[in-house]
Steps between C-alpha positions, in 0.01 A plus 500: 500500500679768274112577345399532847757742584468736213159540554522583859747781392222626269189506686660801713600672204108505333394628834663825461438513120361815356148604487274458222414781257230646378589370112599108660201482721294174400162680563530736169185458323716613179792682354662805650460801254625869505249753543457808560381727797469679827570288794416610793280475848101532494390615801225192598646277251868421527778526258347545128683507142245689290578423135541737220212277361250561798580148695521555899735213615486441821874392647571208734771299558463142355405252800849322469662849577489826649651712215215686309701759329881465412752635745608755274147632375442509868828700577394759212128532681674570797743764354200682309271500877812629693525783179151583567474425831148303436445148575259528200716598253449274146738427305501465072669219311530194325479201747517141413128391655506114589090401529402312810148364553242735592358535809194636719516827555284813619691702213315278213874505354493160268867536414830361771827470443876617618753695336827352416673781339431864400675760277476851411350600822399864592295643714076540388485859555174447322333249835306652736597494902178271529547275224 
């Protein structure tokens, strides 16, 4: 009966437990690696991390969550659009790139995955409005 009782007290508690991340999701298709790049929105596309070495990762969230890029990185976007007052501003940095599977898409982007973390962020004065 005690068994019976403690796990009644849990089952609320792992209803309110916290979301998966990006890095803990169990549909990775690999490691999570820092890279570097402009991440940013493409008009058509969706949100794109274009690596220093030419990759165009296409972001999603991982299908047992809704977080595609960490809170923070998102809170720096954020602060860099409202500085520029674009929606399309990219940012520049090192983000930690978890790979998901790839999907069908009209973009003929091969590469998915979140971000989990970034660093070093600035604004890519260098992206076109368009991009």
């Amino acid at each position: 009966m005690k068994k019976l009782l403690v796990l009644l007290l849990l089952v609320p508690a792992t209803a309110f437990a916290a979301e998966t991340t990006c890095r803990k999701s169990t549909a990775l298709t690999g490691i999570c690696t820092t890279v570097k790049g402009s991440l940013g929105m493409t008009q058509g596309i969706g949100v794109t991390l274009n690596t220093e070495d030419g990759r165009r990762v296409l972001i999603k969230a991982p299908p047992d969550s809704n977080m595609d890029i960490a809170t923070p990185v998102m809170q720096n976007w954020l602060y860099w659009q409202s500085k520029t007052n674009s929606m399309r501003t990219r940012i520049n940095g090192s983000f930690q790139l978890c790979p998901l599977p790839a999907q069908v898409n009209a973009a003929a982007i091969t590469d998915f995955g979140c971000i989990q973390a970034g660093s070093r962020i600035t604004e890519d004065k260098s992206a076109a409005v368009g991009n």
